[in-house]
N, C-alpha and C positions, 0 to 999 in steps of 0.2 A: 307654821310654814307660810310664806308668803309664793306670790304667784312664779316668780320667777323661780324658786326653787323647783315647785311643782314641776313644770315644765322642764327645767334638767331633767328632774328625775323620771319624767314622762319618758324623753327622749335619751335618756340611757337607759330607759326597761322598754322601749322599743327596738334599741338596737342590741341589745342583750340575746332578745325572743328571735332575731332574723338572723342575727349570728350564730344562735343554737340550734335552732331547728329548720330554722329558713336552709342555709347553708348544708346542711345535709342531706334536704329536700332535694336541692340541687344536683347536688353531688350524687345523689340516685336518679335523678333523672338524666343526668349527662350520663352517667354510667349504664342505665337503658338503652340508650339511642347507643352508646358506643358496642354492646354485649348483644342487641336485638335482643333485647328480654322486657317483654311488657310488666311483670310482674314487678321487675326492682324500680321501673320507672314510676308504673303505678303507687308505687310506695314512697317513694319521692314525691310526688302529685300531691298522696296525703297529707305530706310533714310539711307543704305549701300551704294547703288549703289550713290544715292547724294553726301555722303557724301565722296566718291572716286571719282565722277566727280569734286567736292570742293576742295577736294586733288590735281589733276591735274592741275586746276585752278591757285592755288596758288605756284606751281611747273611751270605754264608759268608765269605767275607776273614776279617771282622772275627770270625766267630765268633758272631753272636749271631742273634733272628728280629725280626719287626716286635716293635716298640713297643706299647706300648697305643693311645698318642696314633695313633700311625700307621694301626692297627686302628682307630679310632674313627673320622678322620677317611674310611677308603678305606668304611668302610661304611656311614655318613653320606650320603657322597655318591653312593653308590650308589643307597641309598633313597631319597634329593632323587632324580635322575636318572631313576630308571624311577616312580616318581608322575610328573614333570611327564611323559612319553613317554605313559603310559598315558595320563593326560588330555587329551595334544592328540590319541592316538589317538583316543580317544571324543566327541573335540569337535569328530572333521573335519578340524582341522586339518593331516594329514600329507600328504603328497602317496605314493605307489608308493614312489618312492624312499628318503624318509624314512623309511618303514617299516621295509626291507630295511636299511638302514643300522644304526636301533637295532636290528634284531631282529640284525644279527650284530656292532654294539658288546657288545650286553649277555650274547649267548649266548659271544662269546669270554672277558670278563669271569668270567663264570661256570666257563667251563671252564679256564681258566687257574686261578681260586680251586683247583678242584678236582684239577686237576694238581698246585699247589702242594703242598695237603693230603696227598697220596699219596705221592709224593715224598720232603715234609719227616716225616711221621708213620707211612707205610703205610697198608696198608688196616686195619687193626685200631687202628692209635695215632689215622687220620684219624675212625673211627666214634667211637671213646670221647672223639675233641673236642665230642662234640655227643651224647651217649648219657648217661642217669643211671640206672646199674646202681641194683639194693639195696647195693650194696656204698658206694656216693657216695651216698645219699637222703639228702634234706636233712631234721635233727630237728623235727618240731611241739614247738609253746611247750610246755613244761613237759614234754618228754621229757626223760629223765634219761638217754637212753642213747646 
């Protein structure tokens, strides 16, 4: 197998896994919010969070981590997702239920990111994802150094 194969087949058994389980995740949690039933959304939650630990899985297999694409689009939609939350929260919109739902779609979300981080990087490799030493500062125009 040469590297370019790998990577097909990376990214059609990555989208295999969020088609199968991803996708039905969903579809229980849309169907939570729609039923006000914490329990099928909760279960939706799971086949999410599975189906992102199935993700990583297959991202050590293969040797490699997300994508750019993949990163762009998981936090994309993340920020679409908790803007519209926020806004039917403030607009009345949500019922009790719906609340408790996003508040632990999104708090699992997050702590999952952050497990991820720690994990794949540590706590030192996780901070310096997001930390800009003097050592990294970015030069101003016409710095010559």
């Amino acid at each position: 197998m040469n590297r370019q194969e790998d990577a097909v087949e990376r990214s059609l058994l990555v989208f295999a896994v969020w088609a199968a389980i991803g996708s039905i995740g969903l579809l229980m949690i849309v169907e939570g919010f729609q039923q006000d039933h914490y329990l099928i959304a909760l279960t939706g939650i799971v086949c999410v969070i599975a189906t992102f630990v199935a993700h990583i899985i297959v991202n050590a297999i293969y040797g490699t981590g997300f994508s750019n694409g993949e990163t762009a689009l998981a936090l994309t939609s993340f920020g679409i997702l908790v803007l519209v939350f926020v806004l039917s929260v403030l607009a009345g919109g949500t019922s009790a239920v719906d609340f408790y739902i996003g508040l632990t779609l999104f708090g699992s979300l997050v702590s999952g990111f952050l497990i991820y981080l720690v994990t794949r990087h540590g706590l030192r490799g996780a901070f310096s994802k997001f930390h800009v030493g003097a050592e990294r500062d970015i030069p101003f125009a016409g710095d010559s150094g």
